[in-house]
N, C-alpha and C positions, 0 to 999 in steps of 0.2 A: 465706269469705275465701280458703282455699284454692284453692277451683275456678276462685273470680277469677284467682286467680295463676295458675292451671294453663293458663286457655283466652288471659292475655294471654302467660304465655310462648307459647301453641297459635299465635297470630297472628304474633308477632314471630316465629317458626322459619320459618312457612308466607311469611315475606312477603321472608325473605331471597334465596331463592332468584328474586323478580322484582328486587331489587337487582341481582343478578350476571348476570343474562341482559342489563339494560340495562344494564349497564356494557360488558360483554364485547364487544357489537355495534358499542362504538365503535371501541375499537382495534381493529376487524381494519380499517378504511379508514386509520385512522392508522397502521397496522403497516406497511401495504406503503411506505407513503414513507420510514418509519422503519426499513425492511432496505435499501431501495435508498442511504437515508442511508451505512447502516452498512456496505454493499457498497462503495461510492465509498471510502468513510474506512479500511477494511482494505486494500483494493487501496493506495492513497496512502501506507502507514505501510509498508505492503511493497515499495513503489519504492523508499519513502526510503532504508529498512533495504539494501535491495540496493546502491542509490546508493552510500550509507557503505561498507559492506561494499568494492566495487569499489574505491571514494577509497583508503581503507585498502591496499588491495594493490596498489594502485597508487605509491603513495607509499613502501609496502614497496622496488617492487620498482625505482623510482627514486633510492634510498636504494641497493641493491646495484647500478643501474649504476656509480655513481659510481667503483665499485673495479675496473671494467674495464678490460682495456688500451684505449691511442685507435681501433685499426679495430675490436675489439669496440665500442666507445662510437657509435660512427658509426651506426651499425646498430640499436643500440639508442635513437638520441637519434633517427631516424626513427621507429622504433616509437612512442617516448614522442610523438612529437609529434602520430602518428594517437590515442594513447590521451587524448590532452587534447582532440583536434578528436570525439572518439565520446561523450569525461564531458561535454563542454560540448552538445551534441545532445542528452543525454541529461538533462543537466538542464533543460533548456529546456523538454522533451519535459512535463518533470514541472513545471517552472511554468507552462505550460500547462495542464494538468490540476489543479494548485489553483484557478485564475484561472476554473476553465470554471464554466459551469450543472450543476445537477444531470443535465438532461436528455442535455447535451452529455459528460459525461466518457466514458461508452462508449464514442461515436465517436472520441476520442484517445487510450484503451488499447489499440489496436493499434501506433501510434507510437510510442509509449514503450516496450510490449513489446518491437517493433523496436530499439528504441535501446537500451536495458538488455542484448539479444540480441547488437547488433554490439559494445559495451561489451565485453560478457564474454568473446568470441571472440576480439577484441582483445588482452584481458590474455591472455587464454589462451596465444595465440600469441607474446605477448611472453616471456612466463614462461619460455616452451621456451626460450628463450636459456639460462636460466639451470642446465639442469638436466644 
């Protein structure tokens, strides 16, 4: 009775290991679609994150125009108005790239990078007003 049990655990050890080699050989065809999945969906959560971010200091720094004299305000209400025409480019950029194919979103992570890039130079330059 023993040896029974010896040689049926002896099979079920020796036959685990053809489990896992067939398993293993699927996901790596499912892996790749499932990194490029997970590449698109980190990129997209990092645009947004940046999006916000910018909204955020933007609306800051709209918040401290308002306590400028009227020719500082003048100056600043051109700035603000290139920084609503670069948010508004820039989200567009990024609904776009929700809206794309998987295949497609690469080719509009250069645009958006763009538009996040003149976004941020934007504030940038606005902000020196303030400093």
């Amino acid at each position: 009775m023993k040896s029974l049990l010896f040689l049926l655990f002896l099979v079920l050890l020796t036959s685990i290991p053809c489990f896992c080699q067939g398993a293993a050989s699927t996901p790596q065809k499912n892996g790749q679609h499932t990194t490029a999945s997970q590449q698109r969906d980190s990129y997209q959560e990092k645009a947004e994150a940046t999006l916000r971010e910018l909204n955020r200091k933007i609306n800051a720094l709209n918040a401290k125009a308002g306590k400028q004299s009227s020719d500082a305000r003048r100056e600043i209400d051109r700035q603000m108005a290139d920084l609503t025409q670069k948010r508004a480019a820039a989200q567009r950029q990024l609904e776009k790239l929700k809206n794309s194919t998987q295949k497609a979103w690469r080719d509009m992570k250069p645009d958006l990078d763009a538009a996040l890039k003149n976004l941020q130079a934007a504030y940038q330059h606005a902000a020196a007003n303030f400093k």
